[in-house]
C-alpha positions in Angstrom: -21.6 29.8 -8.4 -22.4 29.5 -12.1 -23.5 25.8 -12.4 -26.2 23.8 -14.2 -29.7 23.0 -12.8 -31.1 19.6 -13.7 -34.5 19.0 -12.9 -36.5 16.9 -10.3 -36.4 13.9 -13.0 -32.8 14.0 -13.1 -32.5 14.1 -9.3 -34.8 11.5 -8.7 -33.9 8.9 -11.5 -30.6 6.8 -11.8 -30.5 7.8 -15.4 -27.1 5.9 -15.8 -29.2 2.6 -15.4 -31.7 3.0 -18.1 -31.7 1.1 -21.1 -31.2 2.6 -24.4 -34.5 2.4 -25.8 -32.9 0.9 -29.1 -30.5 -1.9 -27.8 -32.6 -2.2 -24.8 -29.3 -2.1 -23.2 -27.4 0.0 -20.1 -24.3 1.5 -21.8 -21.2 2.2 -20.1 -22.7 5.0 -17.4 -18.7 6.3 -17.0 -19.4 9.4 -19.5 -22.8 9.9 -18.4 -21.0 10.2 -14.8 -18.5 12.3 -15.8 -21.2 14.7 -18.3 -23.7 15.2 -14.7 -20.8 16.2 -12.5 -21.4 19.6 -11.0 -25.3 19.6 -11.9 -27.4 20.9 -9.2 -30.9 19.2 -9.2 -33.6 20.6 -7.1 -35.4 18.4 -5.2 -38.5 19.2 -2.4 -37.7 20.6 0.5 -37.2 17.5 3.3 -39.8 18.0 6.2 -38.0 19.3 9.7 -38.9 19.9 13.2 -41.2 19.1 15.9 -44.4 18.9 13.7 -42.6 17.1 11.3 -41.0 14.5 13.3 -44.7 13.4 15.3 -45.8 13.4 11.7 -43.5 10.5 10.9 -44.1 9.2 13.8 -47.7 8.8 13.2 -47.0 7.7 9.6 -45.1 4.8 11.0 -47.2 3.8 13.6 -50.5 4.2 11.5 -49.0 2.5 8.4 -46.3 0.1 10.2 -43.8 0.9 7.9 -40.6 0.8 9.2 -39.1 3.5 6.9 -40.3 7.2 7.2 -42.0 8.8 5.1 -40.7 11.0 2.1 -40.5 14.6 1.3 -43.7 14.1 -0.8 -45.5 12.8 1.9 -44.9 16.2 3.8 -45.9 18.3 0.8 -49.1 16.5 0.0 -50.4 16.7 3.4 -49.2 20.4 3.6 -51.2 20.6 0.6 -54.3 18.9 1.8 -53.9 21.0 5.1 -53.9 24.5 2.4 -57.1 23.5 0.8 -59.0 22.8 4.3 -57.7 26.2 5.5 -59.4 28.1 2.5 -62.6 25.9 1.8 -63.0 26.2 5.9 -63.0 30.0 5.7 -65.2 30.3 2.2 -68.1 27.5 3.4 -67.8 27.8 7.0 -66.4 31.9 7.8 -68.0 33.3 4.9 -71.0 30.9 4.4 -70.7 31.0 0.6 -72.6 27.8 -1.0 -70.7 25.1 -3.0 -71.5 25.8 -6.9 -72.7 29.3 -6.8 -70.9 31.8 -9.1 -69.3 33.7 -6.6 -67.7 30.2 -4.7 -64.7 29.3 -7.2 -63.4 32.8 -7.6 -63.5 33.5 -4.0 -62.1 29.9 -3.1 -58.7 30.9 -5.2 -58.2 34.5 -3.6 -58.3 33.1 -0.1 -56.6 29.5 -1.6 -53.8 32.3 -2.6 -54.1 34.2 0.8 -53.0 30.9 3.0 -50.2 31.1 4.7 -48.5 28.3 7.2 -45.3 29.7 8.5 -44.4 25.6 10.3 -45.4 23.5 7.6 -44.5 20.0 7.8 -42.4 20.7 4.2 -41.1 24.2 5.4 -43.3 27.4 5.5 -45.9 27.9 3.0 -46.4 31.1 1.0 -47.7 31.4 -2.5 -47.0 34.5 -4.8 -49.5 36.7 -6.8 -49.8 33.7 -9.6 -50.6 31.5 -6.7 -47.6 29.5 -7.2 -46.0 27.9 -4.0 -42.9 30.0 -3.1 -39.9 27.5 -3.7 -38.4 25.4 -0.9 -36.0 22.9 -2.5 -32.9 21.1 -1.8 -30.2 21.3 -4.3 -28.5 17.7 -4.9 -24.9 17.1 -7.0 -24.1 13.6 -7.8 -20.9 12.3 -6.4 -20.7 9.0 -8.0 -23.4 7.4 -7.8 -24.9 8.7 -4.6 -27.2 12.4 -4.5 -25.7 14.8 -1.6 -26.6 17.7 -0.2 -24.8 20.6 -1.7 -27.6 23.4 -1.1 -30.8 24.7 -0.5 -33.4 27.3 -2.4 -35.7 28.7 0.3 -38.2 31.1 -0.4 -36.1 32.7 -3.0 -32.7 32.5 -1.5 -30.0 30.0 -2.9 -27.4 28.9 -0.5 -24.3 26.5 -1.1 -22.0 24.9 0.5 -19.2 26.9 -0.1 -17.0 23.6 -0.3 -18.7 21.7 -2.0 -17.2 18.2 -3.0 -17.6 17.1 -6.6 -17.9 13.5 -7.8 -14.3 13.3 -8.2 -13.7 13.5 -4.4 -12.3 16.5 -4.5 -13.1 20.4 -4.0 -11.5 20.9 -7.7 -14.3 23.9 -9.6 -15.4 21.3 -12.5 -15.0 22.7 -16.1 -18.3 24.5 -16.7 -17.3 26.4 -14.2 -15.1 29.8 -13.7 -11.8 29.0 -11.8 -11.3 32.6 -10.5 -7.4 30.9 -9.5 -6.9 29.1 -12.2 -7.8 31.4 -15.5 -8.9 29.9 -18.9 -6.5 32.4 -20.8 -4.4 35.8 -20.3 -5.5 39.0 -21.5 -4.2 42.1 -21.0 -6.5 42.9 -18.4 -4.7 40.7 -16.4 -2.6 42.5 -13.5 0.0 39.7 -14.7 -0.2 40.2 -18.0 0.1 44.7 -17.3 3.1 43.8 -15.1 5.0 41.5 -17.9 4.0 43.8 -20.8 5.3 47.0 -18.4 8.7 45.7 -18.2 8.7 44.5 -21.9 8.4 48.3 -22.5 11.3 49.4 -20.5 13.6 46.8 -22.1 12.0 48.1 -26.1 12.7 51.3 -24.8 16.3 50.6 -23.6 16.6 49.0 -27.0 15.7 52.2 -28.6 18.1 54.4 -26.6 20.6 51.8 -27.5 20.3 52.2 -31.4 20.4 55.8 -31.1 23.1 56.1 -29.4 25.2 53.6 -31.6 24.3 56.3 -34.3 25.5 59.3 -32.0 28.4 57.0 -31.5 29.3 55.3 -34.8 32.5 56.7 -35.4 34.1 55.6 -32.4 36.6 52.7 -32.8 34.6 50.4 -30.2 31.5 50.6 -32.0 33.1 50.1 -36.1 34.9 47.2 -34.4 31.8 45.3 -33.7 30.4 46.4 -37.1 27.5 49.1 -37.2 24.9 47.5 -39.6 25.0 43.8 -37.8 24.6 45.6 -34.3 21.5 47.2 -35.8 20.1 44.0 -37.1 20.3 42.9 -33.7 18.6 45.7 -32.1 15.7 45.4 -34.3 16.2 41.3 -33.6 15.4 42.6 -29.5 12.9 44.8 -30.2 11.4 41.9 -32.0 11.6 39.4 -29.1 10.5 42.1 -26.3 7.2 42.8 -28.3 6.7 38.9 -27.9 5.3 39.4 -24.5 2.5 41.2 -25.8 1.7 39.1 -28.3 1.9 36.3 -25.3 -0.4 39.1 -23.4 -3.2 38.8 -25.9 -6.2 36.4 -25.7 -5.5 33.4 -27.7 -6.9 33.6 -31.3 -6.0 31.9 -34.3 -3.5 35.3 -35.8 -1.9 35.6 -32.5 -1.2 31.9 -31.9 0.8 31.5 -35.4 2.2 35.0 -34.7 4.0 33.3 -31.8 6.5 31.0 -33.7 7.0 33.7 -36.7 8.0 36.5 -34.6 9.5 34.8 -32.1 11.6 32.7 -35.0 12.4 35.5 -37.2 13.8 37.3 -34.0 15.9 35.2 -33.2 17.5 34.0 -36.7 17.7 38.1 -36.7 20.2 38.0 -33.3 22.0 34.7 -33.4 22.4 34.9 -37.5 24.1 38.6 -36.7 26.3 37.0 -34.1 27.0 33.9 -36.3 28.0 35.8 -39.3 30.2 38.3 -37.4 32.0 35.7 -35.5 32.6 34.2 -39.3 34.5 37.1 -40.0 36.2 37.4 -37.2 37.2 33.9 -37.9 37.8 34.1 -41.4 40.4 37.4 -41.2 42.0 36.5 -37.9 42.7 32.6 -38.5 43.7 33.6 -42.1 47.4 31.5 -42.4 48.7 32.6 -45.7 49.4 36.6 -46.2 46.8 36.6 -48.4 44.0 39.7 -47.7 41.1 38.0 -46.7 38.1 40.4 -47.3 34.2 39.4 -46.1 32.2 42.5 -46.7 28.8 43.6 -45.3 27.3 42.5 -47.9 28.3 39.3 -47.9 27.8 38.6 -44.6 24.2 40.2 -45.2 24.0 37.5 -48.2 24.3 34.6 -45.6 22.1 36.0 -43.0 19.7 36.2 -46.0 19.9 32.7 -46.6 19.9 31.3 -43.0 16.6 33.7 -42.4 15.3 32.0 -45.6 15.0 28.7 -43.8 13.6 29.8 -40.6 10.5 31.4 -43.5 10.2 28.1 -45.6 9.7 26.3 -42.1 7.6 29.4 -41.0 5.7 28.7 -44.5 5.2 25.5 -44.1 4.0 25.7 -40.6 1.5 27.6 -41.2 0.2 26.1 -44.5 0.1 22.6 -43.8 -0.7 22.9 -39.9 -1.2 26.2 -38.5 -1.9 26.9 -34.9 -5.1 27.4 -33.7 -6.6 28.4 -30.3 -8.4 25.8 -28.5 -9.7 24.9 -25.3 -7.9 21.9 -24.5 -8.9 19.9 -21.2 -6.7 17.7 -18.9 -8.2 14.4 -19.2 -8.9 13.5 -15.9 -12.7 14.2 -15.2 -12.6 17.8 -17.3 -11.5 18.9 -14.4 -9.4 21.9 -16.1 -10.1 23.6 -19.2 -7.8 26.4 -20.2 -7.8 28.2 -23.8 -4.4 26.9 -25.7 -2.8 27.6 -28.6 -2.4 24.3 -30.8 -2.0 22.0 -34.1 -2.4 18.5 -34.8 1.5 17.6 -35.2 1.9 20.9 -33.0 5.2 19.1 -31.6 6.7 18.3 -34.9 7.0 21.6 -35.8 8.3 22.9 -32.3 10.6 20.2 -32.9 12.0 21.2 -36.3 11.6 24.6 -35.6 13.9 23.6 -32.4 16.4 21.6 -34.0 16.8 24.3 -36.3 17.3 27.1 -34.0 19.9 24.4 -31.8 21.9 24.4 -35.2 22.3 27.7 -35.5 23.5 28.4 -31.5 25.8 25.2 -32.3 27.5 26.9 -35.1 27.7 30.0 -33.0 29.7 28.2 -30.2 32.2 26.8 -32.6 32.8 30.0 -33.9 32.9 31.7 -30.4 35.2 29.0 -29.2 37.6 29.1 -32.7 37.8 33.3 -32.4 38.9 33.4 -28.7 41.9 34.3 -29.2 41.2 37.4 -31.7 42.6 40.7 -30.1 39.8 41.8 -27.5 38.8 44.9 -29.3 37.6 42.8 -31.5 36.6 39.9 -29.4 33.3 39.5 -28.6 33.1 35.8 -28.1 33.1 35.9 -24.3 29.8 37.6 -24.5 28.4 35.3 -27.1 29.3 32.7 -25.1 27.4 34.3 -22.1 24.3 34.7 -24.3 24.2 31.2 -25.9 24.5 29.7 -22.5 22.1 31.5 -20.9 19.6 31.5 -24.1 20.5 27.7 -24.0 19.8 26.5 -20.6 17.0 29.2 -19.4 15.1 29.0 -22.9 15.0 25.0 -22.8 13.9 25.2 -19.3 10.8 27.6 -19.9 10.1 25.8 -23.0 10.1 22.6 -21.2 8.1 24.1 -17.9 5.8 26.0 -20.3 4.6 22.7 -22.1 4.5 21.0 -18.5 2.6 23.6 -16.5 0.4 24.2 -19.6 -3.2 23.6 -17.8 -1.9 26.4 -15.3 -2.5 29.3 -17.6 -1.0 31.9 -15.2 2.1 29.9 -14.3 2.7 28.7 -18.4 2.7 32.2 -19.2 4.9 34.1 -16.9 7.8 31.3 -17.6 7.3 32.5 -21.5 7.6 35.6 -20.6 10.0 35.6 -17.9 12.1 33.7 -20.5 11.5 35.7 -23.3 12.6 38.5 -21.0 15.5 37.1 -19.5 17.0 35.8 -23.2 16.9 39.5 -24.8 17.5 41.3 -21.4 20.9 39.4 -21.5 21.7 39.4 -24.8 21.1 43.5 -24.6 23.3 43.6 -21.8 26.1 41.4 -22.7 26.3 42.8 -25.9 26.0 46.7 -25.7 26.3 48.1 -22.3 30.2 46.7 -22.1 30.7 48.9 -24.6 29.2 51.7 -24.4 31.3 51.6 -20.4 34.2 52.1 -22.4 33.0 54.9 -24.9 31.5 57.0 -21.7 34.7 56.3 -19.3 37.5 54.8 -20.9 37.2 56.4 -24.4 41.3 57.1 -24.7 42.0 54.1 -23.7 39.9 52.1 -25.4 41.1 53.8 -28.6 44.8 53.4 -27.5 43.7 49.6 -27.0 42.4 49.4 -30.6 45.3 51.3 -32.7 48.0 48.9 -30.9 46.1 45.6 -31.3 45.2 46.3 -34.3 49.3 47.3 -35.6 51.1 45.0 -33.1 48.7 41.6 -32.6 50.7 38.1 -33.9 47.1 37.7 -34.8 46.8 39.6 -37.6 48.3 40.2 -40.8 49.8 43.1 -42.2 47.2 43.8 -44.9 44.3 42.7 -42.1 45.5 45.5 -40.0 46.0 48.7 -42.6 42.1 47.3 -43.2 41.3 47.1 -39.9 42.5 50.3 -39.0 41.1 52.3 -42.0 37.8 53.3 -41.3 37.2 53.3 -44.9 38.4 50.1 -45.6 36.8 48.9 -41.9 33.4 49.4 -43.3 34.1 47.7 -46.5 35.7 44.8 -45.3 34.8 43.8 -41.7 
């Protein structure tokens, strides 16, 4: 695993009861604590065995010491037990003389040469520098004990592959890589392929859709529900599906703000379309007096302008005064989790305006939906606004609520935006433009039938509301 290494010092030293060598004081040891979890410290190999154990033994006995003796005692008389071996073989084997030139040369290559496969500290080997090949145990503090988590022997690290961290628990601390838990999504991920794939089929669908509402545009189902507005919220959809990749992409400071002005501009796009048709709708068919009420395109386009103006001057504002920026953001308890987040100081003010804002808008759309659901069903599309602003109501507050909750768990967080984002367009697509289009592939006649005699016989409208309804000039003009 990819942790840190302290050294022997830190293993061997309760550094969280030092003094500060300029208060001459012991500070608060919790962040120290909480800094060293996770760090490995090596430590020399503890001795083991037979030899080992009649060692101690002796060591007691000799010494009457009622503790045993440590790893160093071990290594020095392994050491000791080296040097014997090698001046043994250069005075005694070889006969060379203390002092001459040839000794100390000669003493190092054999030194070098030793070998004791049951050392009291482990077997001994030395390299080609003539350094002691490595026997250590690797130590993690878990709070304010040292415990075995390892061991490094003759170039060979093993761990405990459940390894208990200072918190108690088997939780990967932060400097590590939680291979379940991933810091962000990128679209490498096999989640993230599988979101953005589906994304593609709905912007797709959304494509077909618009063309065939061109192919289509004369028919009276389609100049009923107004061609340009349906449009607007076709590119509104397109808008929201391509949120998933933005979502998709590793969190940086462009895609983080992107977030809030694509994902708010799509949606003033879609629900300010709905709004201002169901205004119309409202407007001719709740008309009392005979006089001809007329609300063109263009004015309709005139207040979608200004309710998109808001959502920009929050949008704006947003991003001048407190823009999002991507940051690893941590849970608080023991650094536990880190995860790569997308984030501002008064980050919830902002989702909160931007929020109330959007709530408005779906407020006035249910007023309107409620006021025009009695307009001639040719006409009528409030049941399916309805539909969406439920939906778009309860499943977008959920995954905006779960998405803020489940934050830390990256994968989790962001296939509820997604699945959300999904779900709200998918629906809205649906609701909106397949009902239709059933009627223009199998019940073209009679849906034109339907629209000639509502439109000349409905208590609903007036006589001037109708010749304009029915006029396909005067349609385009006026509704």
């Amino acid at each position: 695993p990819a942790v840190w290494f302290g050294t022997e010092t830190w293993v061997n030293t309760a550094f969280w009861e030092i003094p500060d060598p300029l208060t001459n004081r012991v500070e608060d040891p919790t962040p120290l604590l909480r800094a060293s979890q996770a760090v490995f410290g090596p430590t020399i190999f503890p001795g083991e065995g037979p030899a080992y154990d009649e060692f101690a033994r002796r060591m007691v006995q000799d010494y009457g010491s009622s503790d045993p003796p440590q790893n160093f005692a071990a290594a020095t008389y392994d050491a000791v037990n080296v040097f014997a071996i090698a001046l043994h073989q250069v005075l005694e084997v070889e006969g060379l003389t203390e002092g001459t030139p040839e000794f100390s040369p000669r003493l190092m290559e054999v030194l070098r040469s030793v070998s004791i496969p049951d050392g009291l500290s482990g077997p001994v080997f030395f390299d080609e520098n003539g350094d002691r090949i490595g026997l250590y145990v690797m130590l993690s503090l878990s709070g304010t004990d040292y415990v075995e988590v390892g061991r490094y022997i003759l170039g060979n690290l093993t761990v405990e592959p459940n390894v208990v961290f200072p918190d108690g628990t088997t939780n990967v601390p932060v400097d590590l890589i939680d291979l379940d838990n991933p810091t962000f999504i990128d679209f490498n991920d096999p989640v993230a392929i599988a979101f953005m794939v589906v994304a593609g089929v709905f912007m797709v669908l959304t494509l077909v859709t618009a063309l065939l509402v061109g192919v289509y545009r004369k028919t009276s189902v389609l100049k009923a529900a107004s061609i340009p507005f349906m449009l607007i919220i076709l590119f509104g959809l397109l808008m929201g599906f391509s949120l998933v990749f933005i979502f998709s992409a590793k969190p940086t400071d462009a895609t983080c703000m992107l977030r809030p002005w694509i994902g708010g501009i799509a949606f003033v796009l879609v629900a300010g379309a709905l709004l201002t048709k169901s205004y119309r709708m409202w407007k001719v068919f709740d008309n009392q007096s005979l006089v001809l009420v007329v609300v063109s395109n263009i004015r309709l386009l005139q207040y979608l302008t200004v309710l998109m103006a808001i959502m920009l001057i929050i949008l704006v504002l947003w991003t001048a005064i407190d823009p999002l920026e991507a940051e690893w953001k941590n849970d608080g308890i023991l650094d536990q989790t880190k995860w790569l987040s997308c984030t501002s100081n008064n980050e919830i003010v902002w989702v909160v305006i931007l929020f109330v804002y959007l709530g408005l808008l779906m407020l006035a759309a249910i007023v309107l939906a409620i006021l025009t659901r009695k307009v001639v069903s040719v006409f009528n599309e409030s049941r399916y606004i309805g539909l969406i602003i439920y939906s778009v109501f309860f499943i977008g507050g959920v995954c905006l609520v779960l998405s803020f909750v489940l934050e830390s768990i990256v994968v989790a967080a962001y296939a509820i935006s997604c699945g959300g984002i999904l779900f709200c367009c998918g629906i809205t697509l649906v609701a909106l433009f397949f009902p239709k289009f059933f009627l223009i592939f199998f019940r073209r006649e009679k849906a034109d039938r339907q629209f000639d005699d509502e439109v000349t016989s409905s208590p609903s409208s007036r006589p001037e509301s109708s010749r304009q309804l029915s006029s396909p000039r005067s349609q385009d003009s006026s509704l």
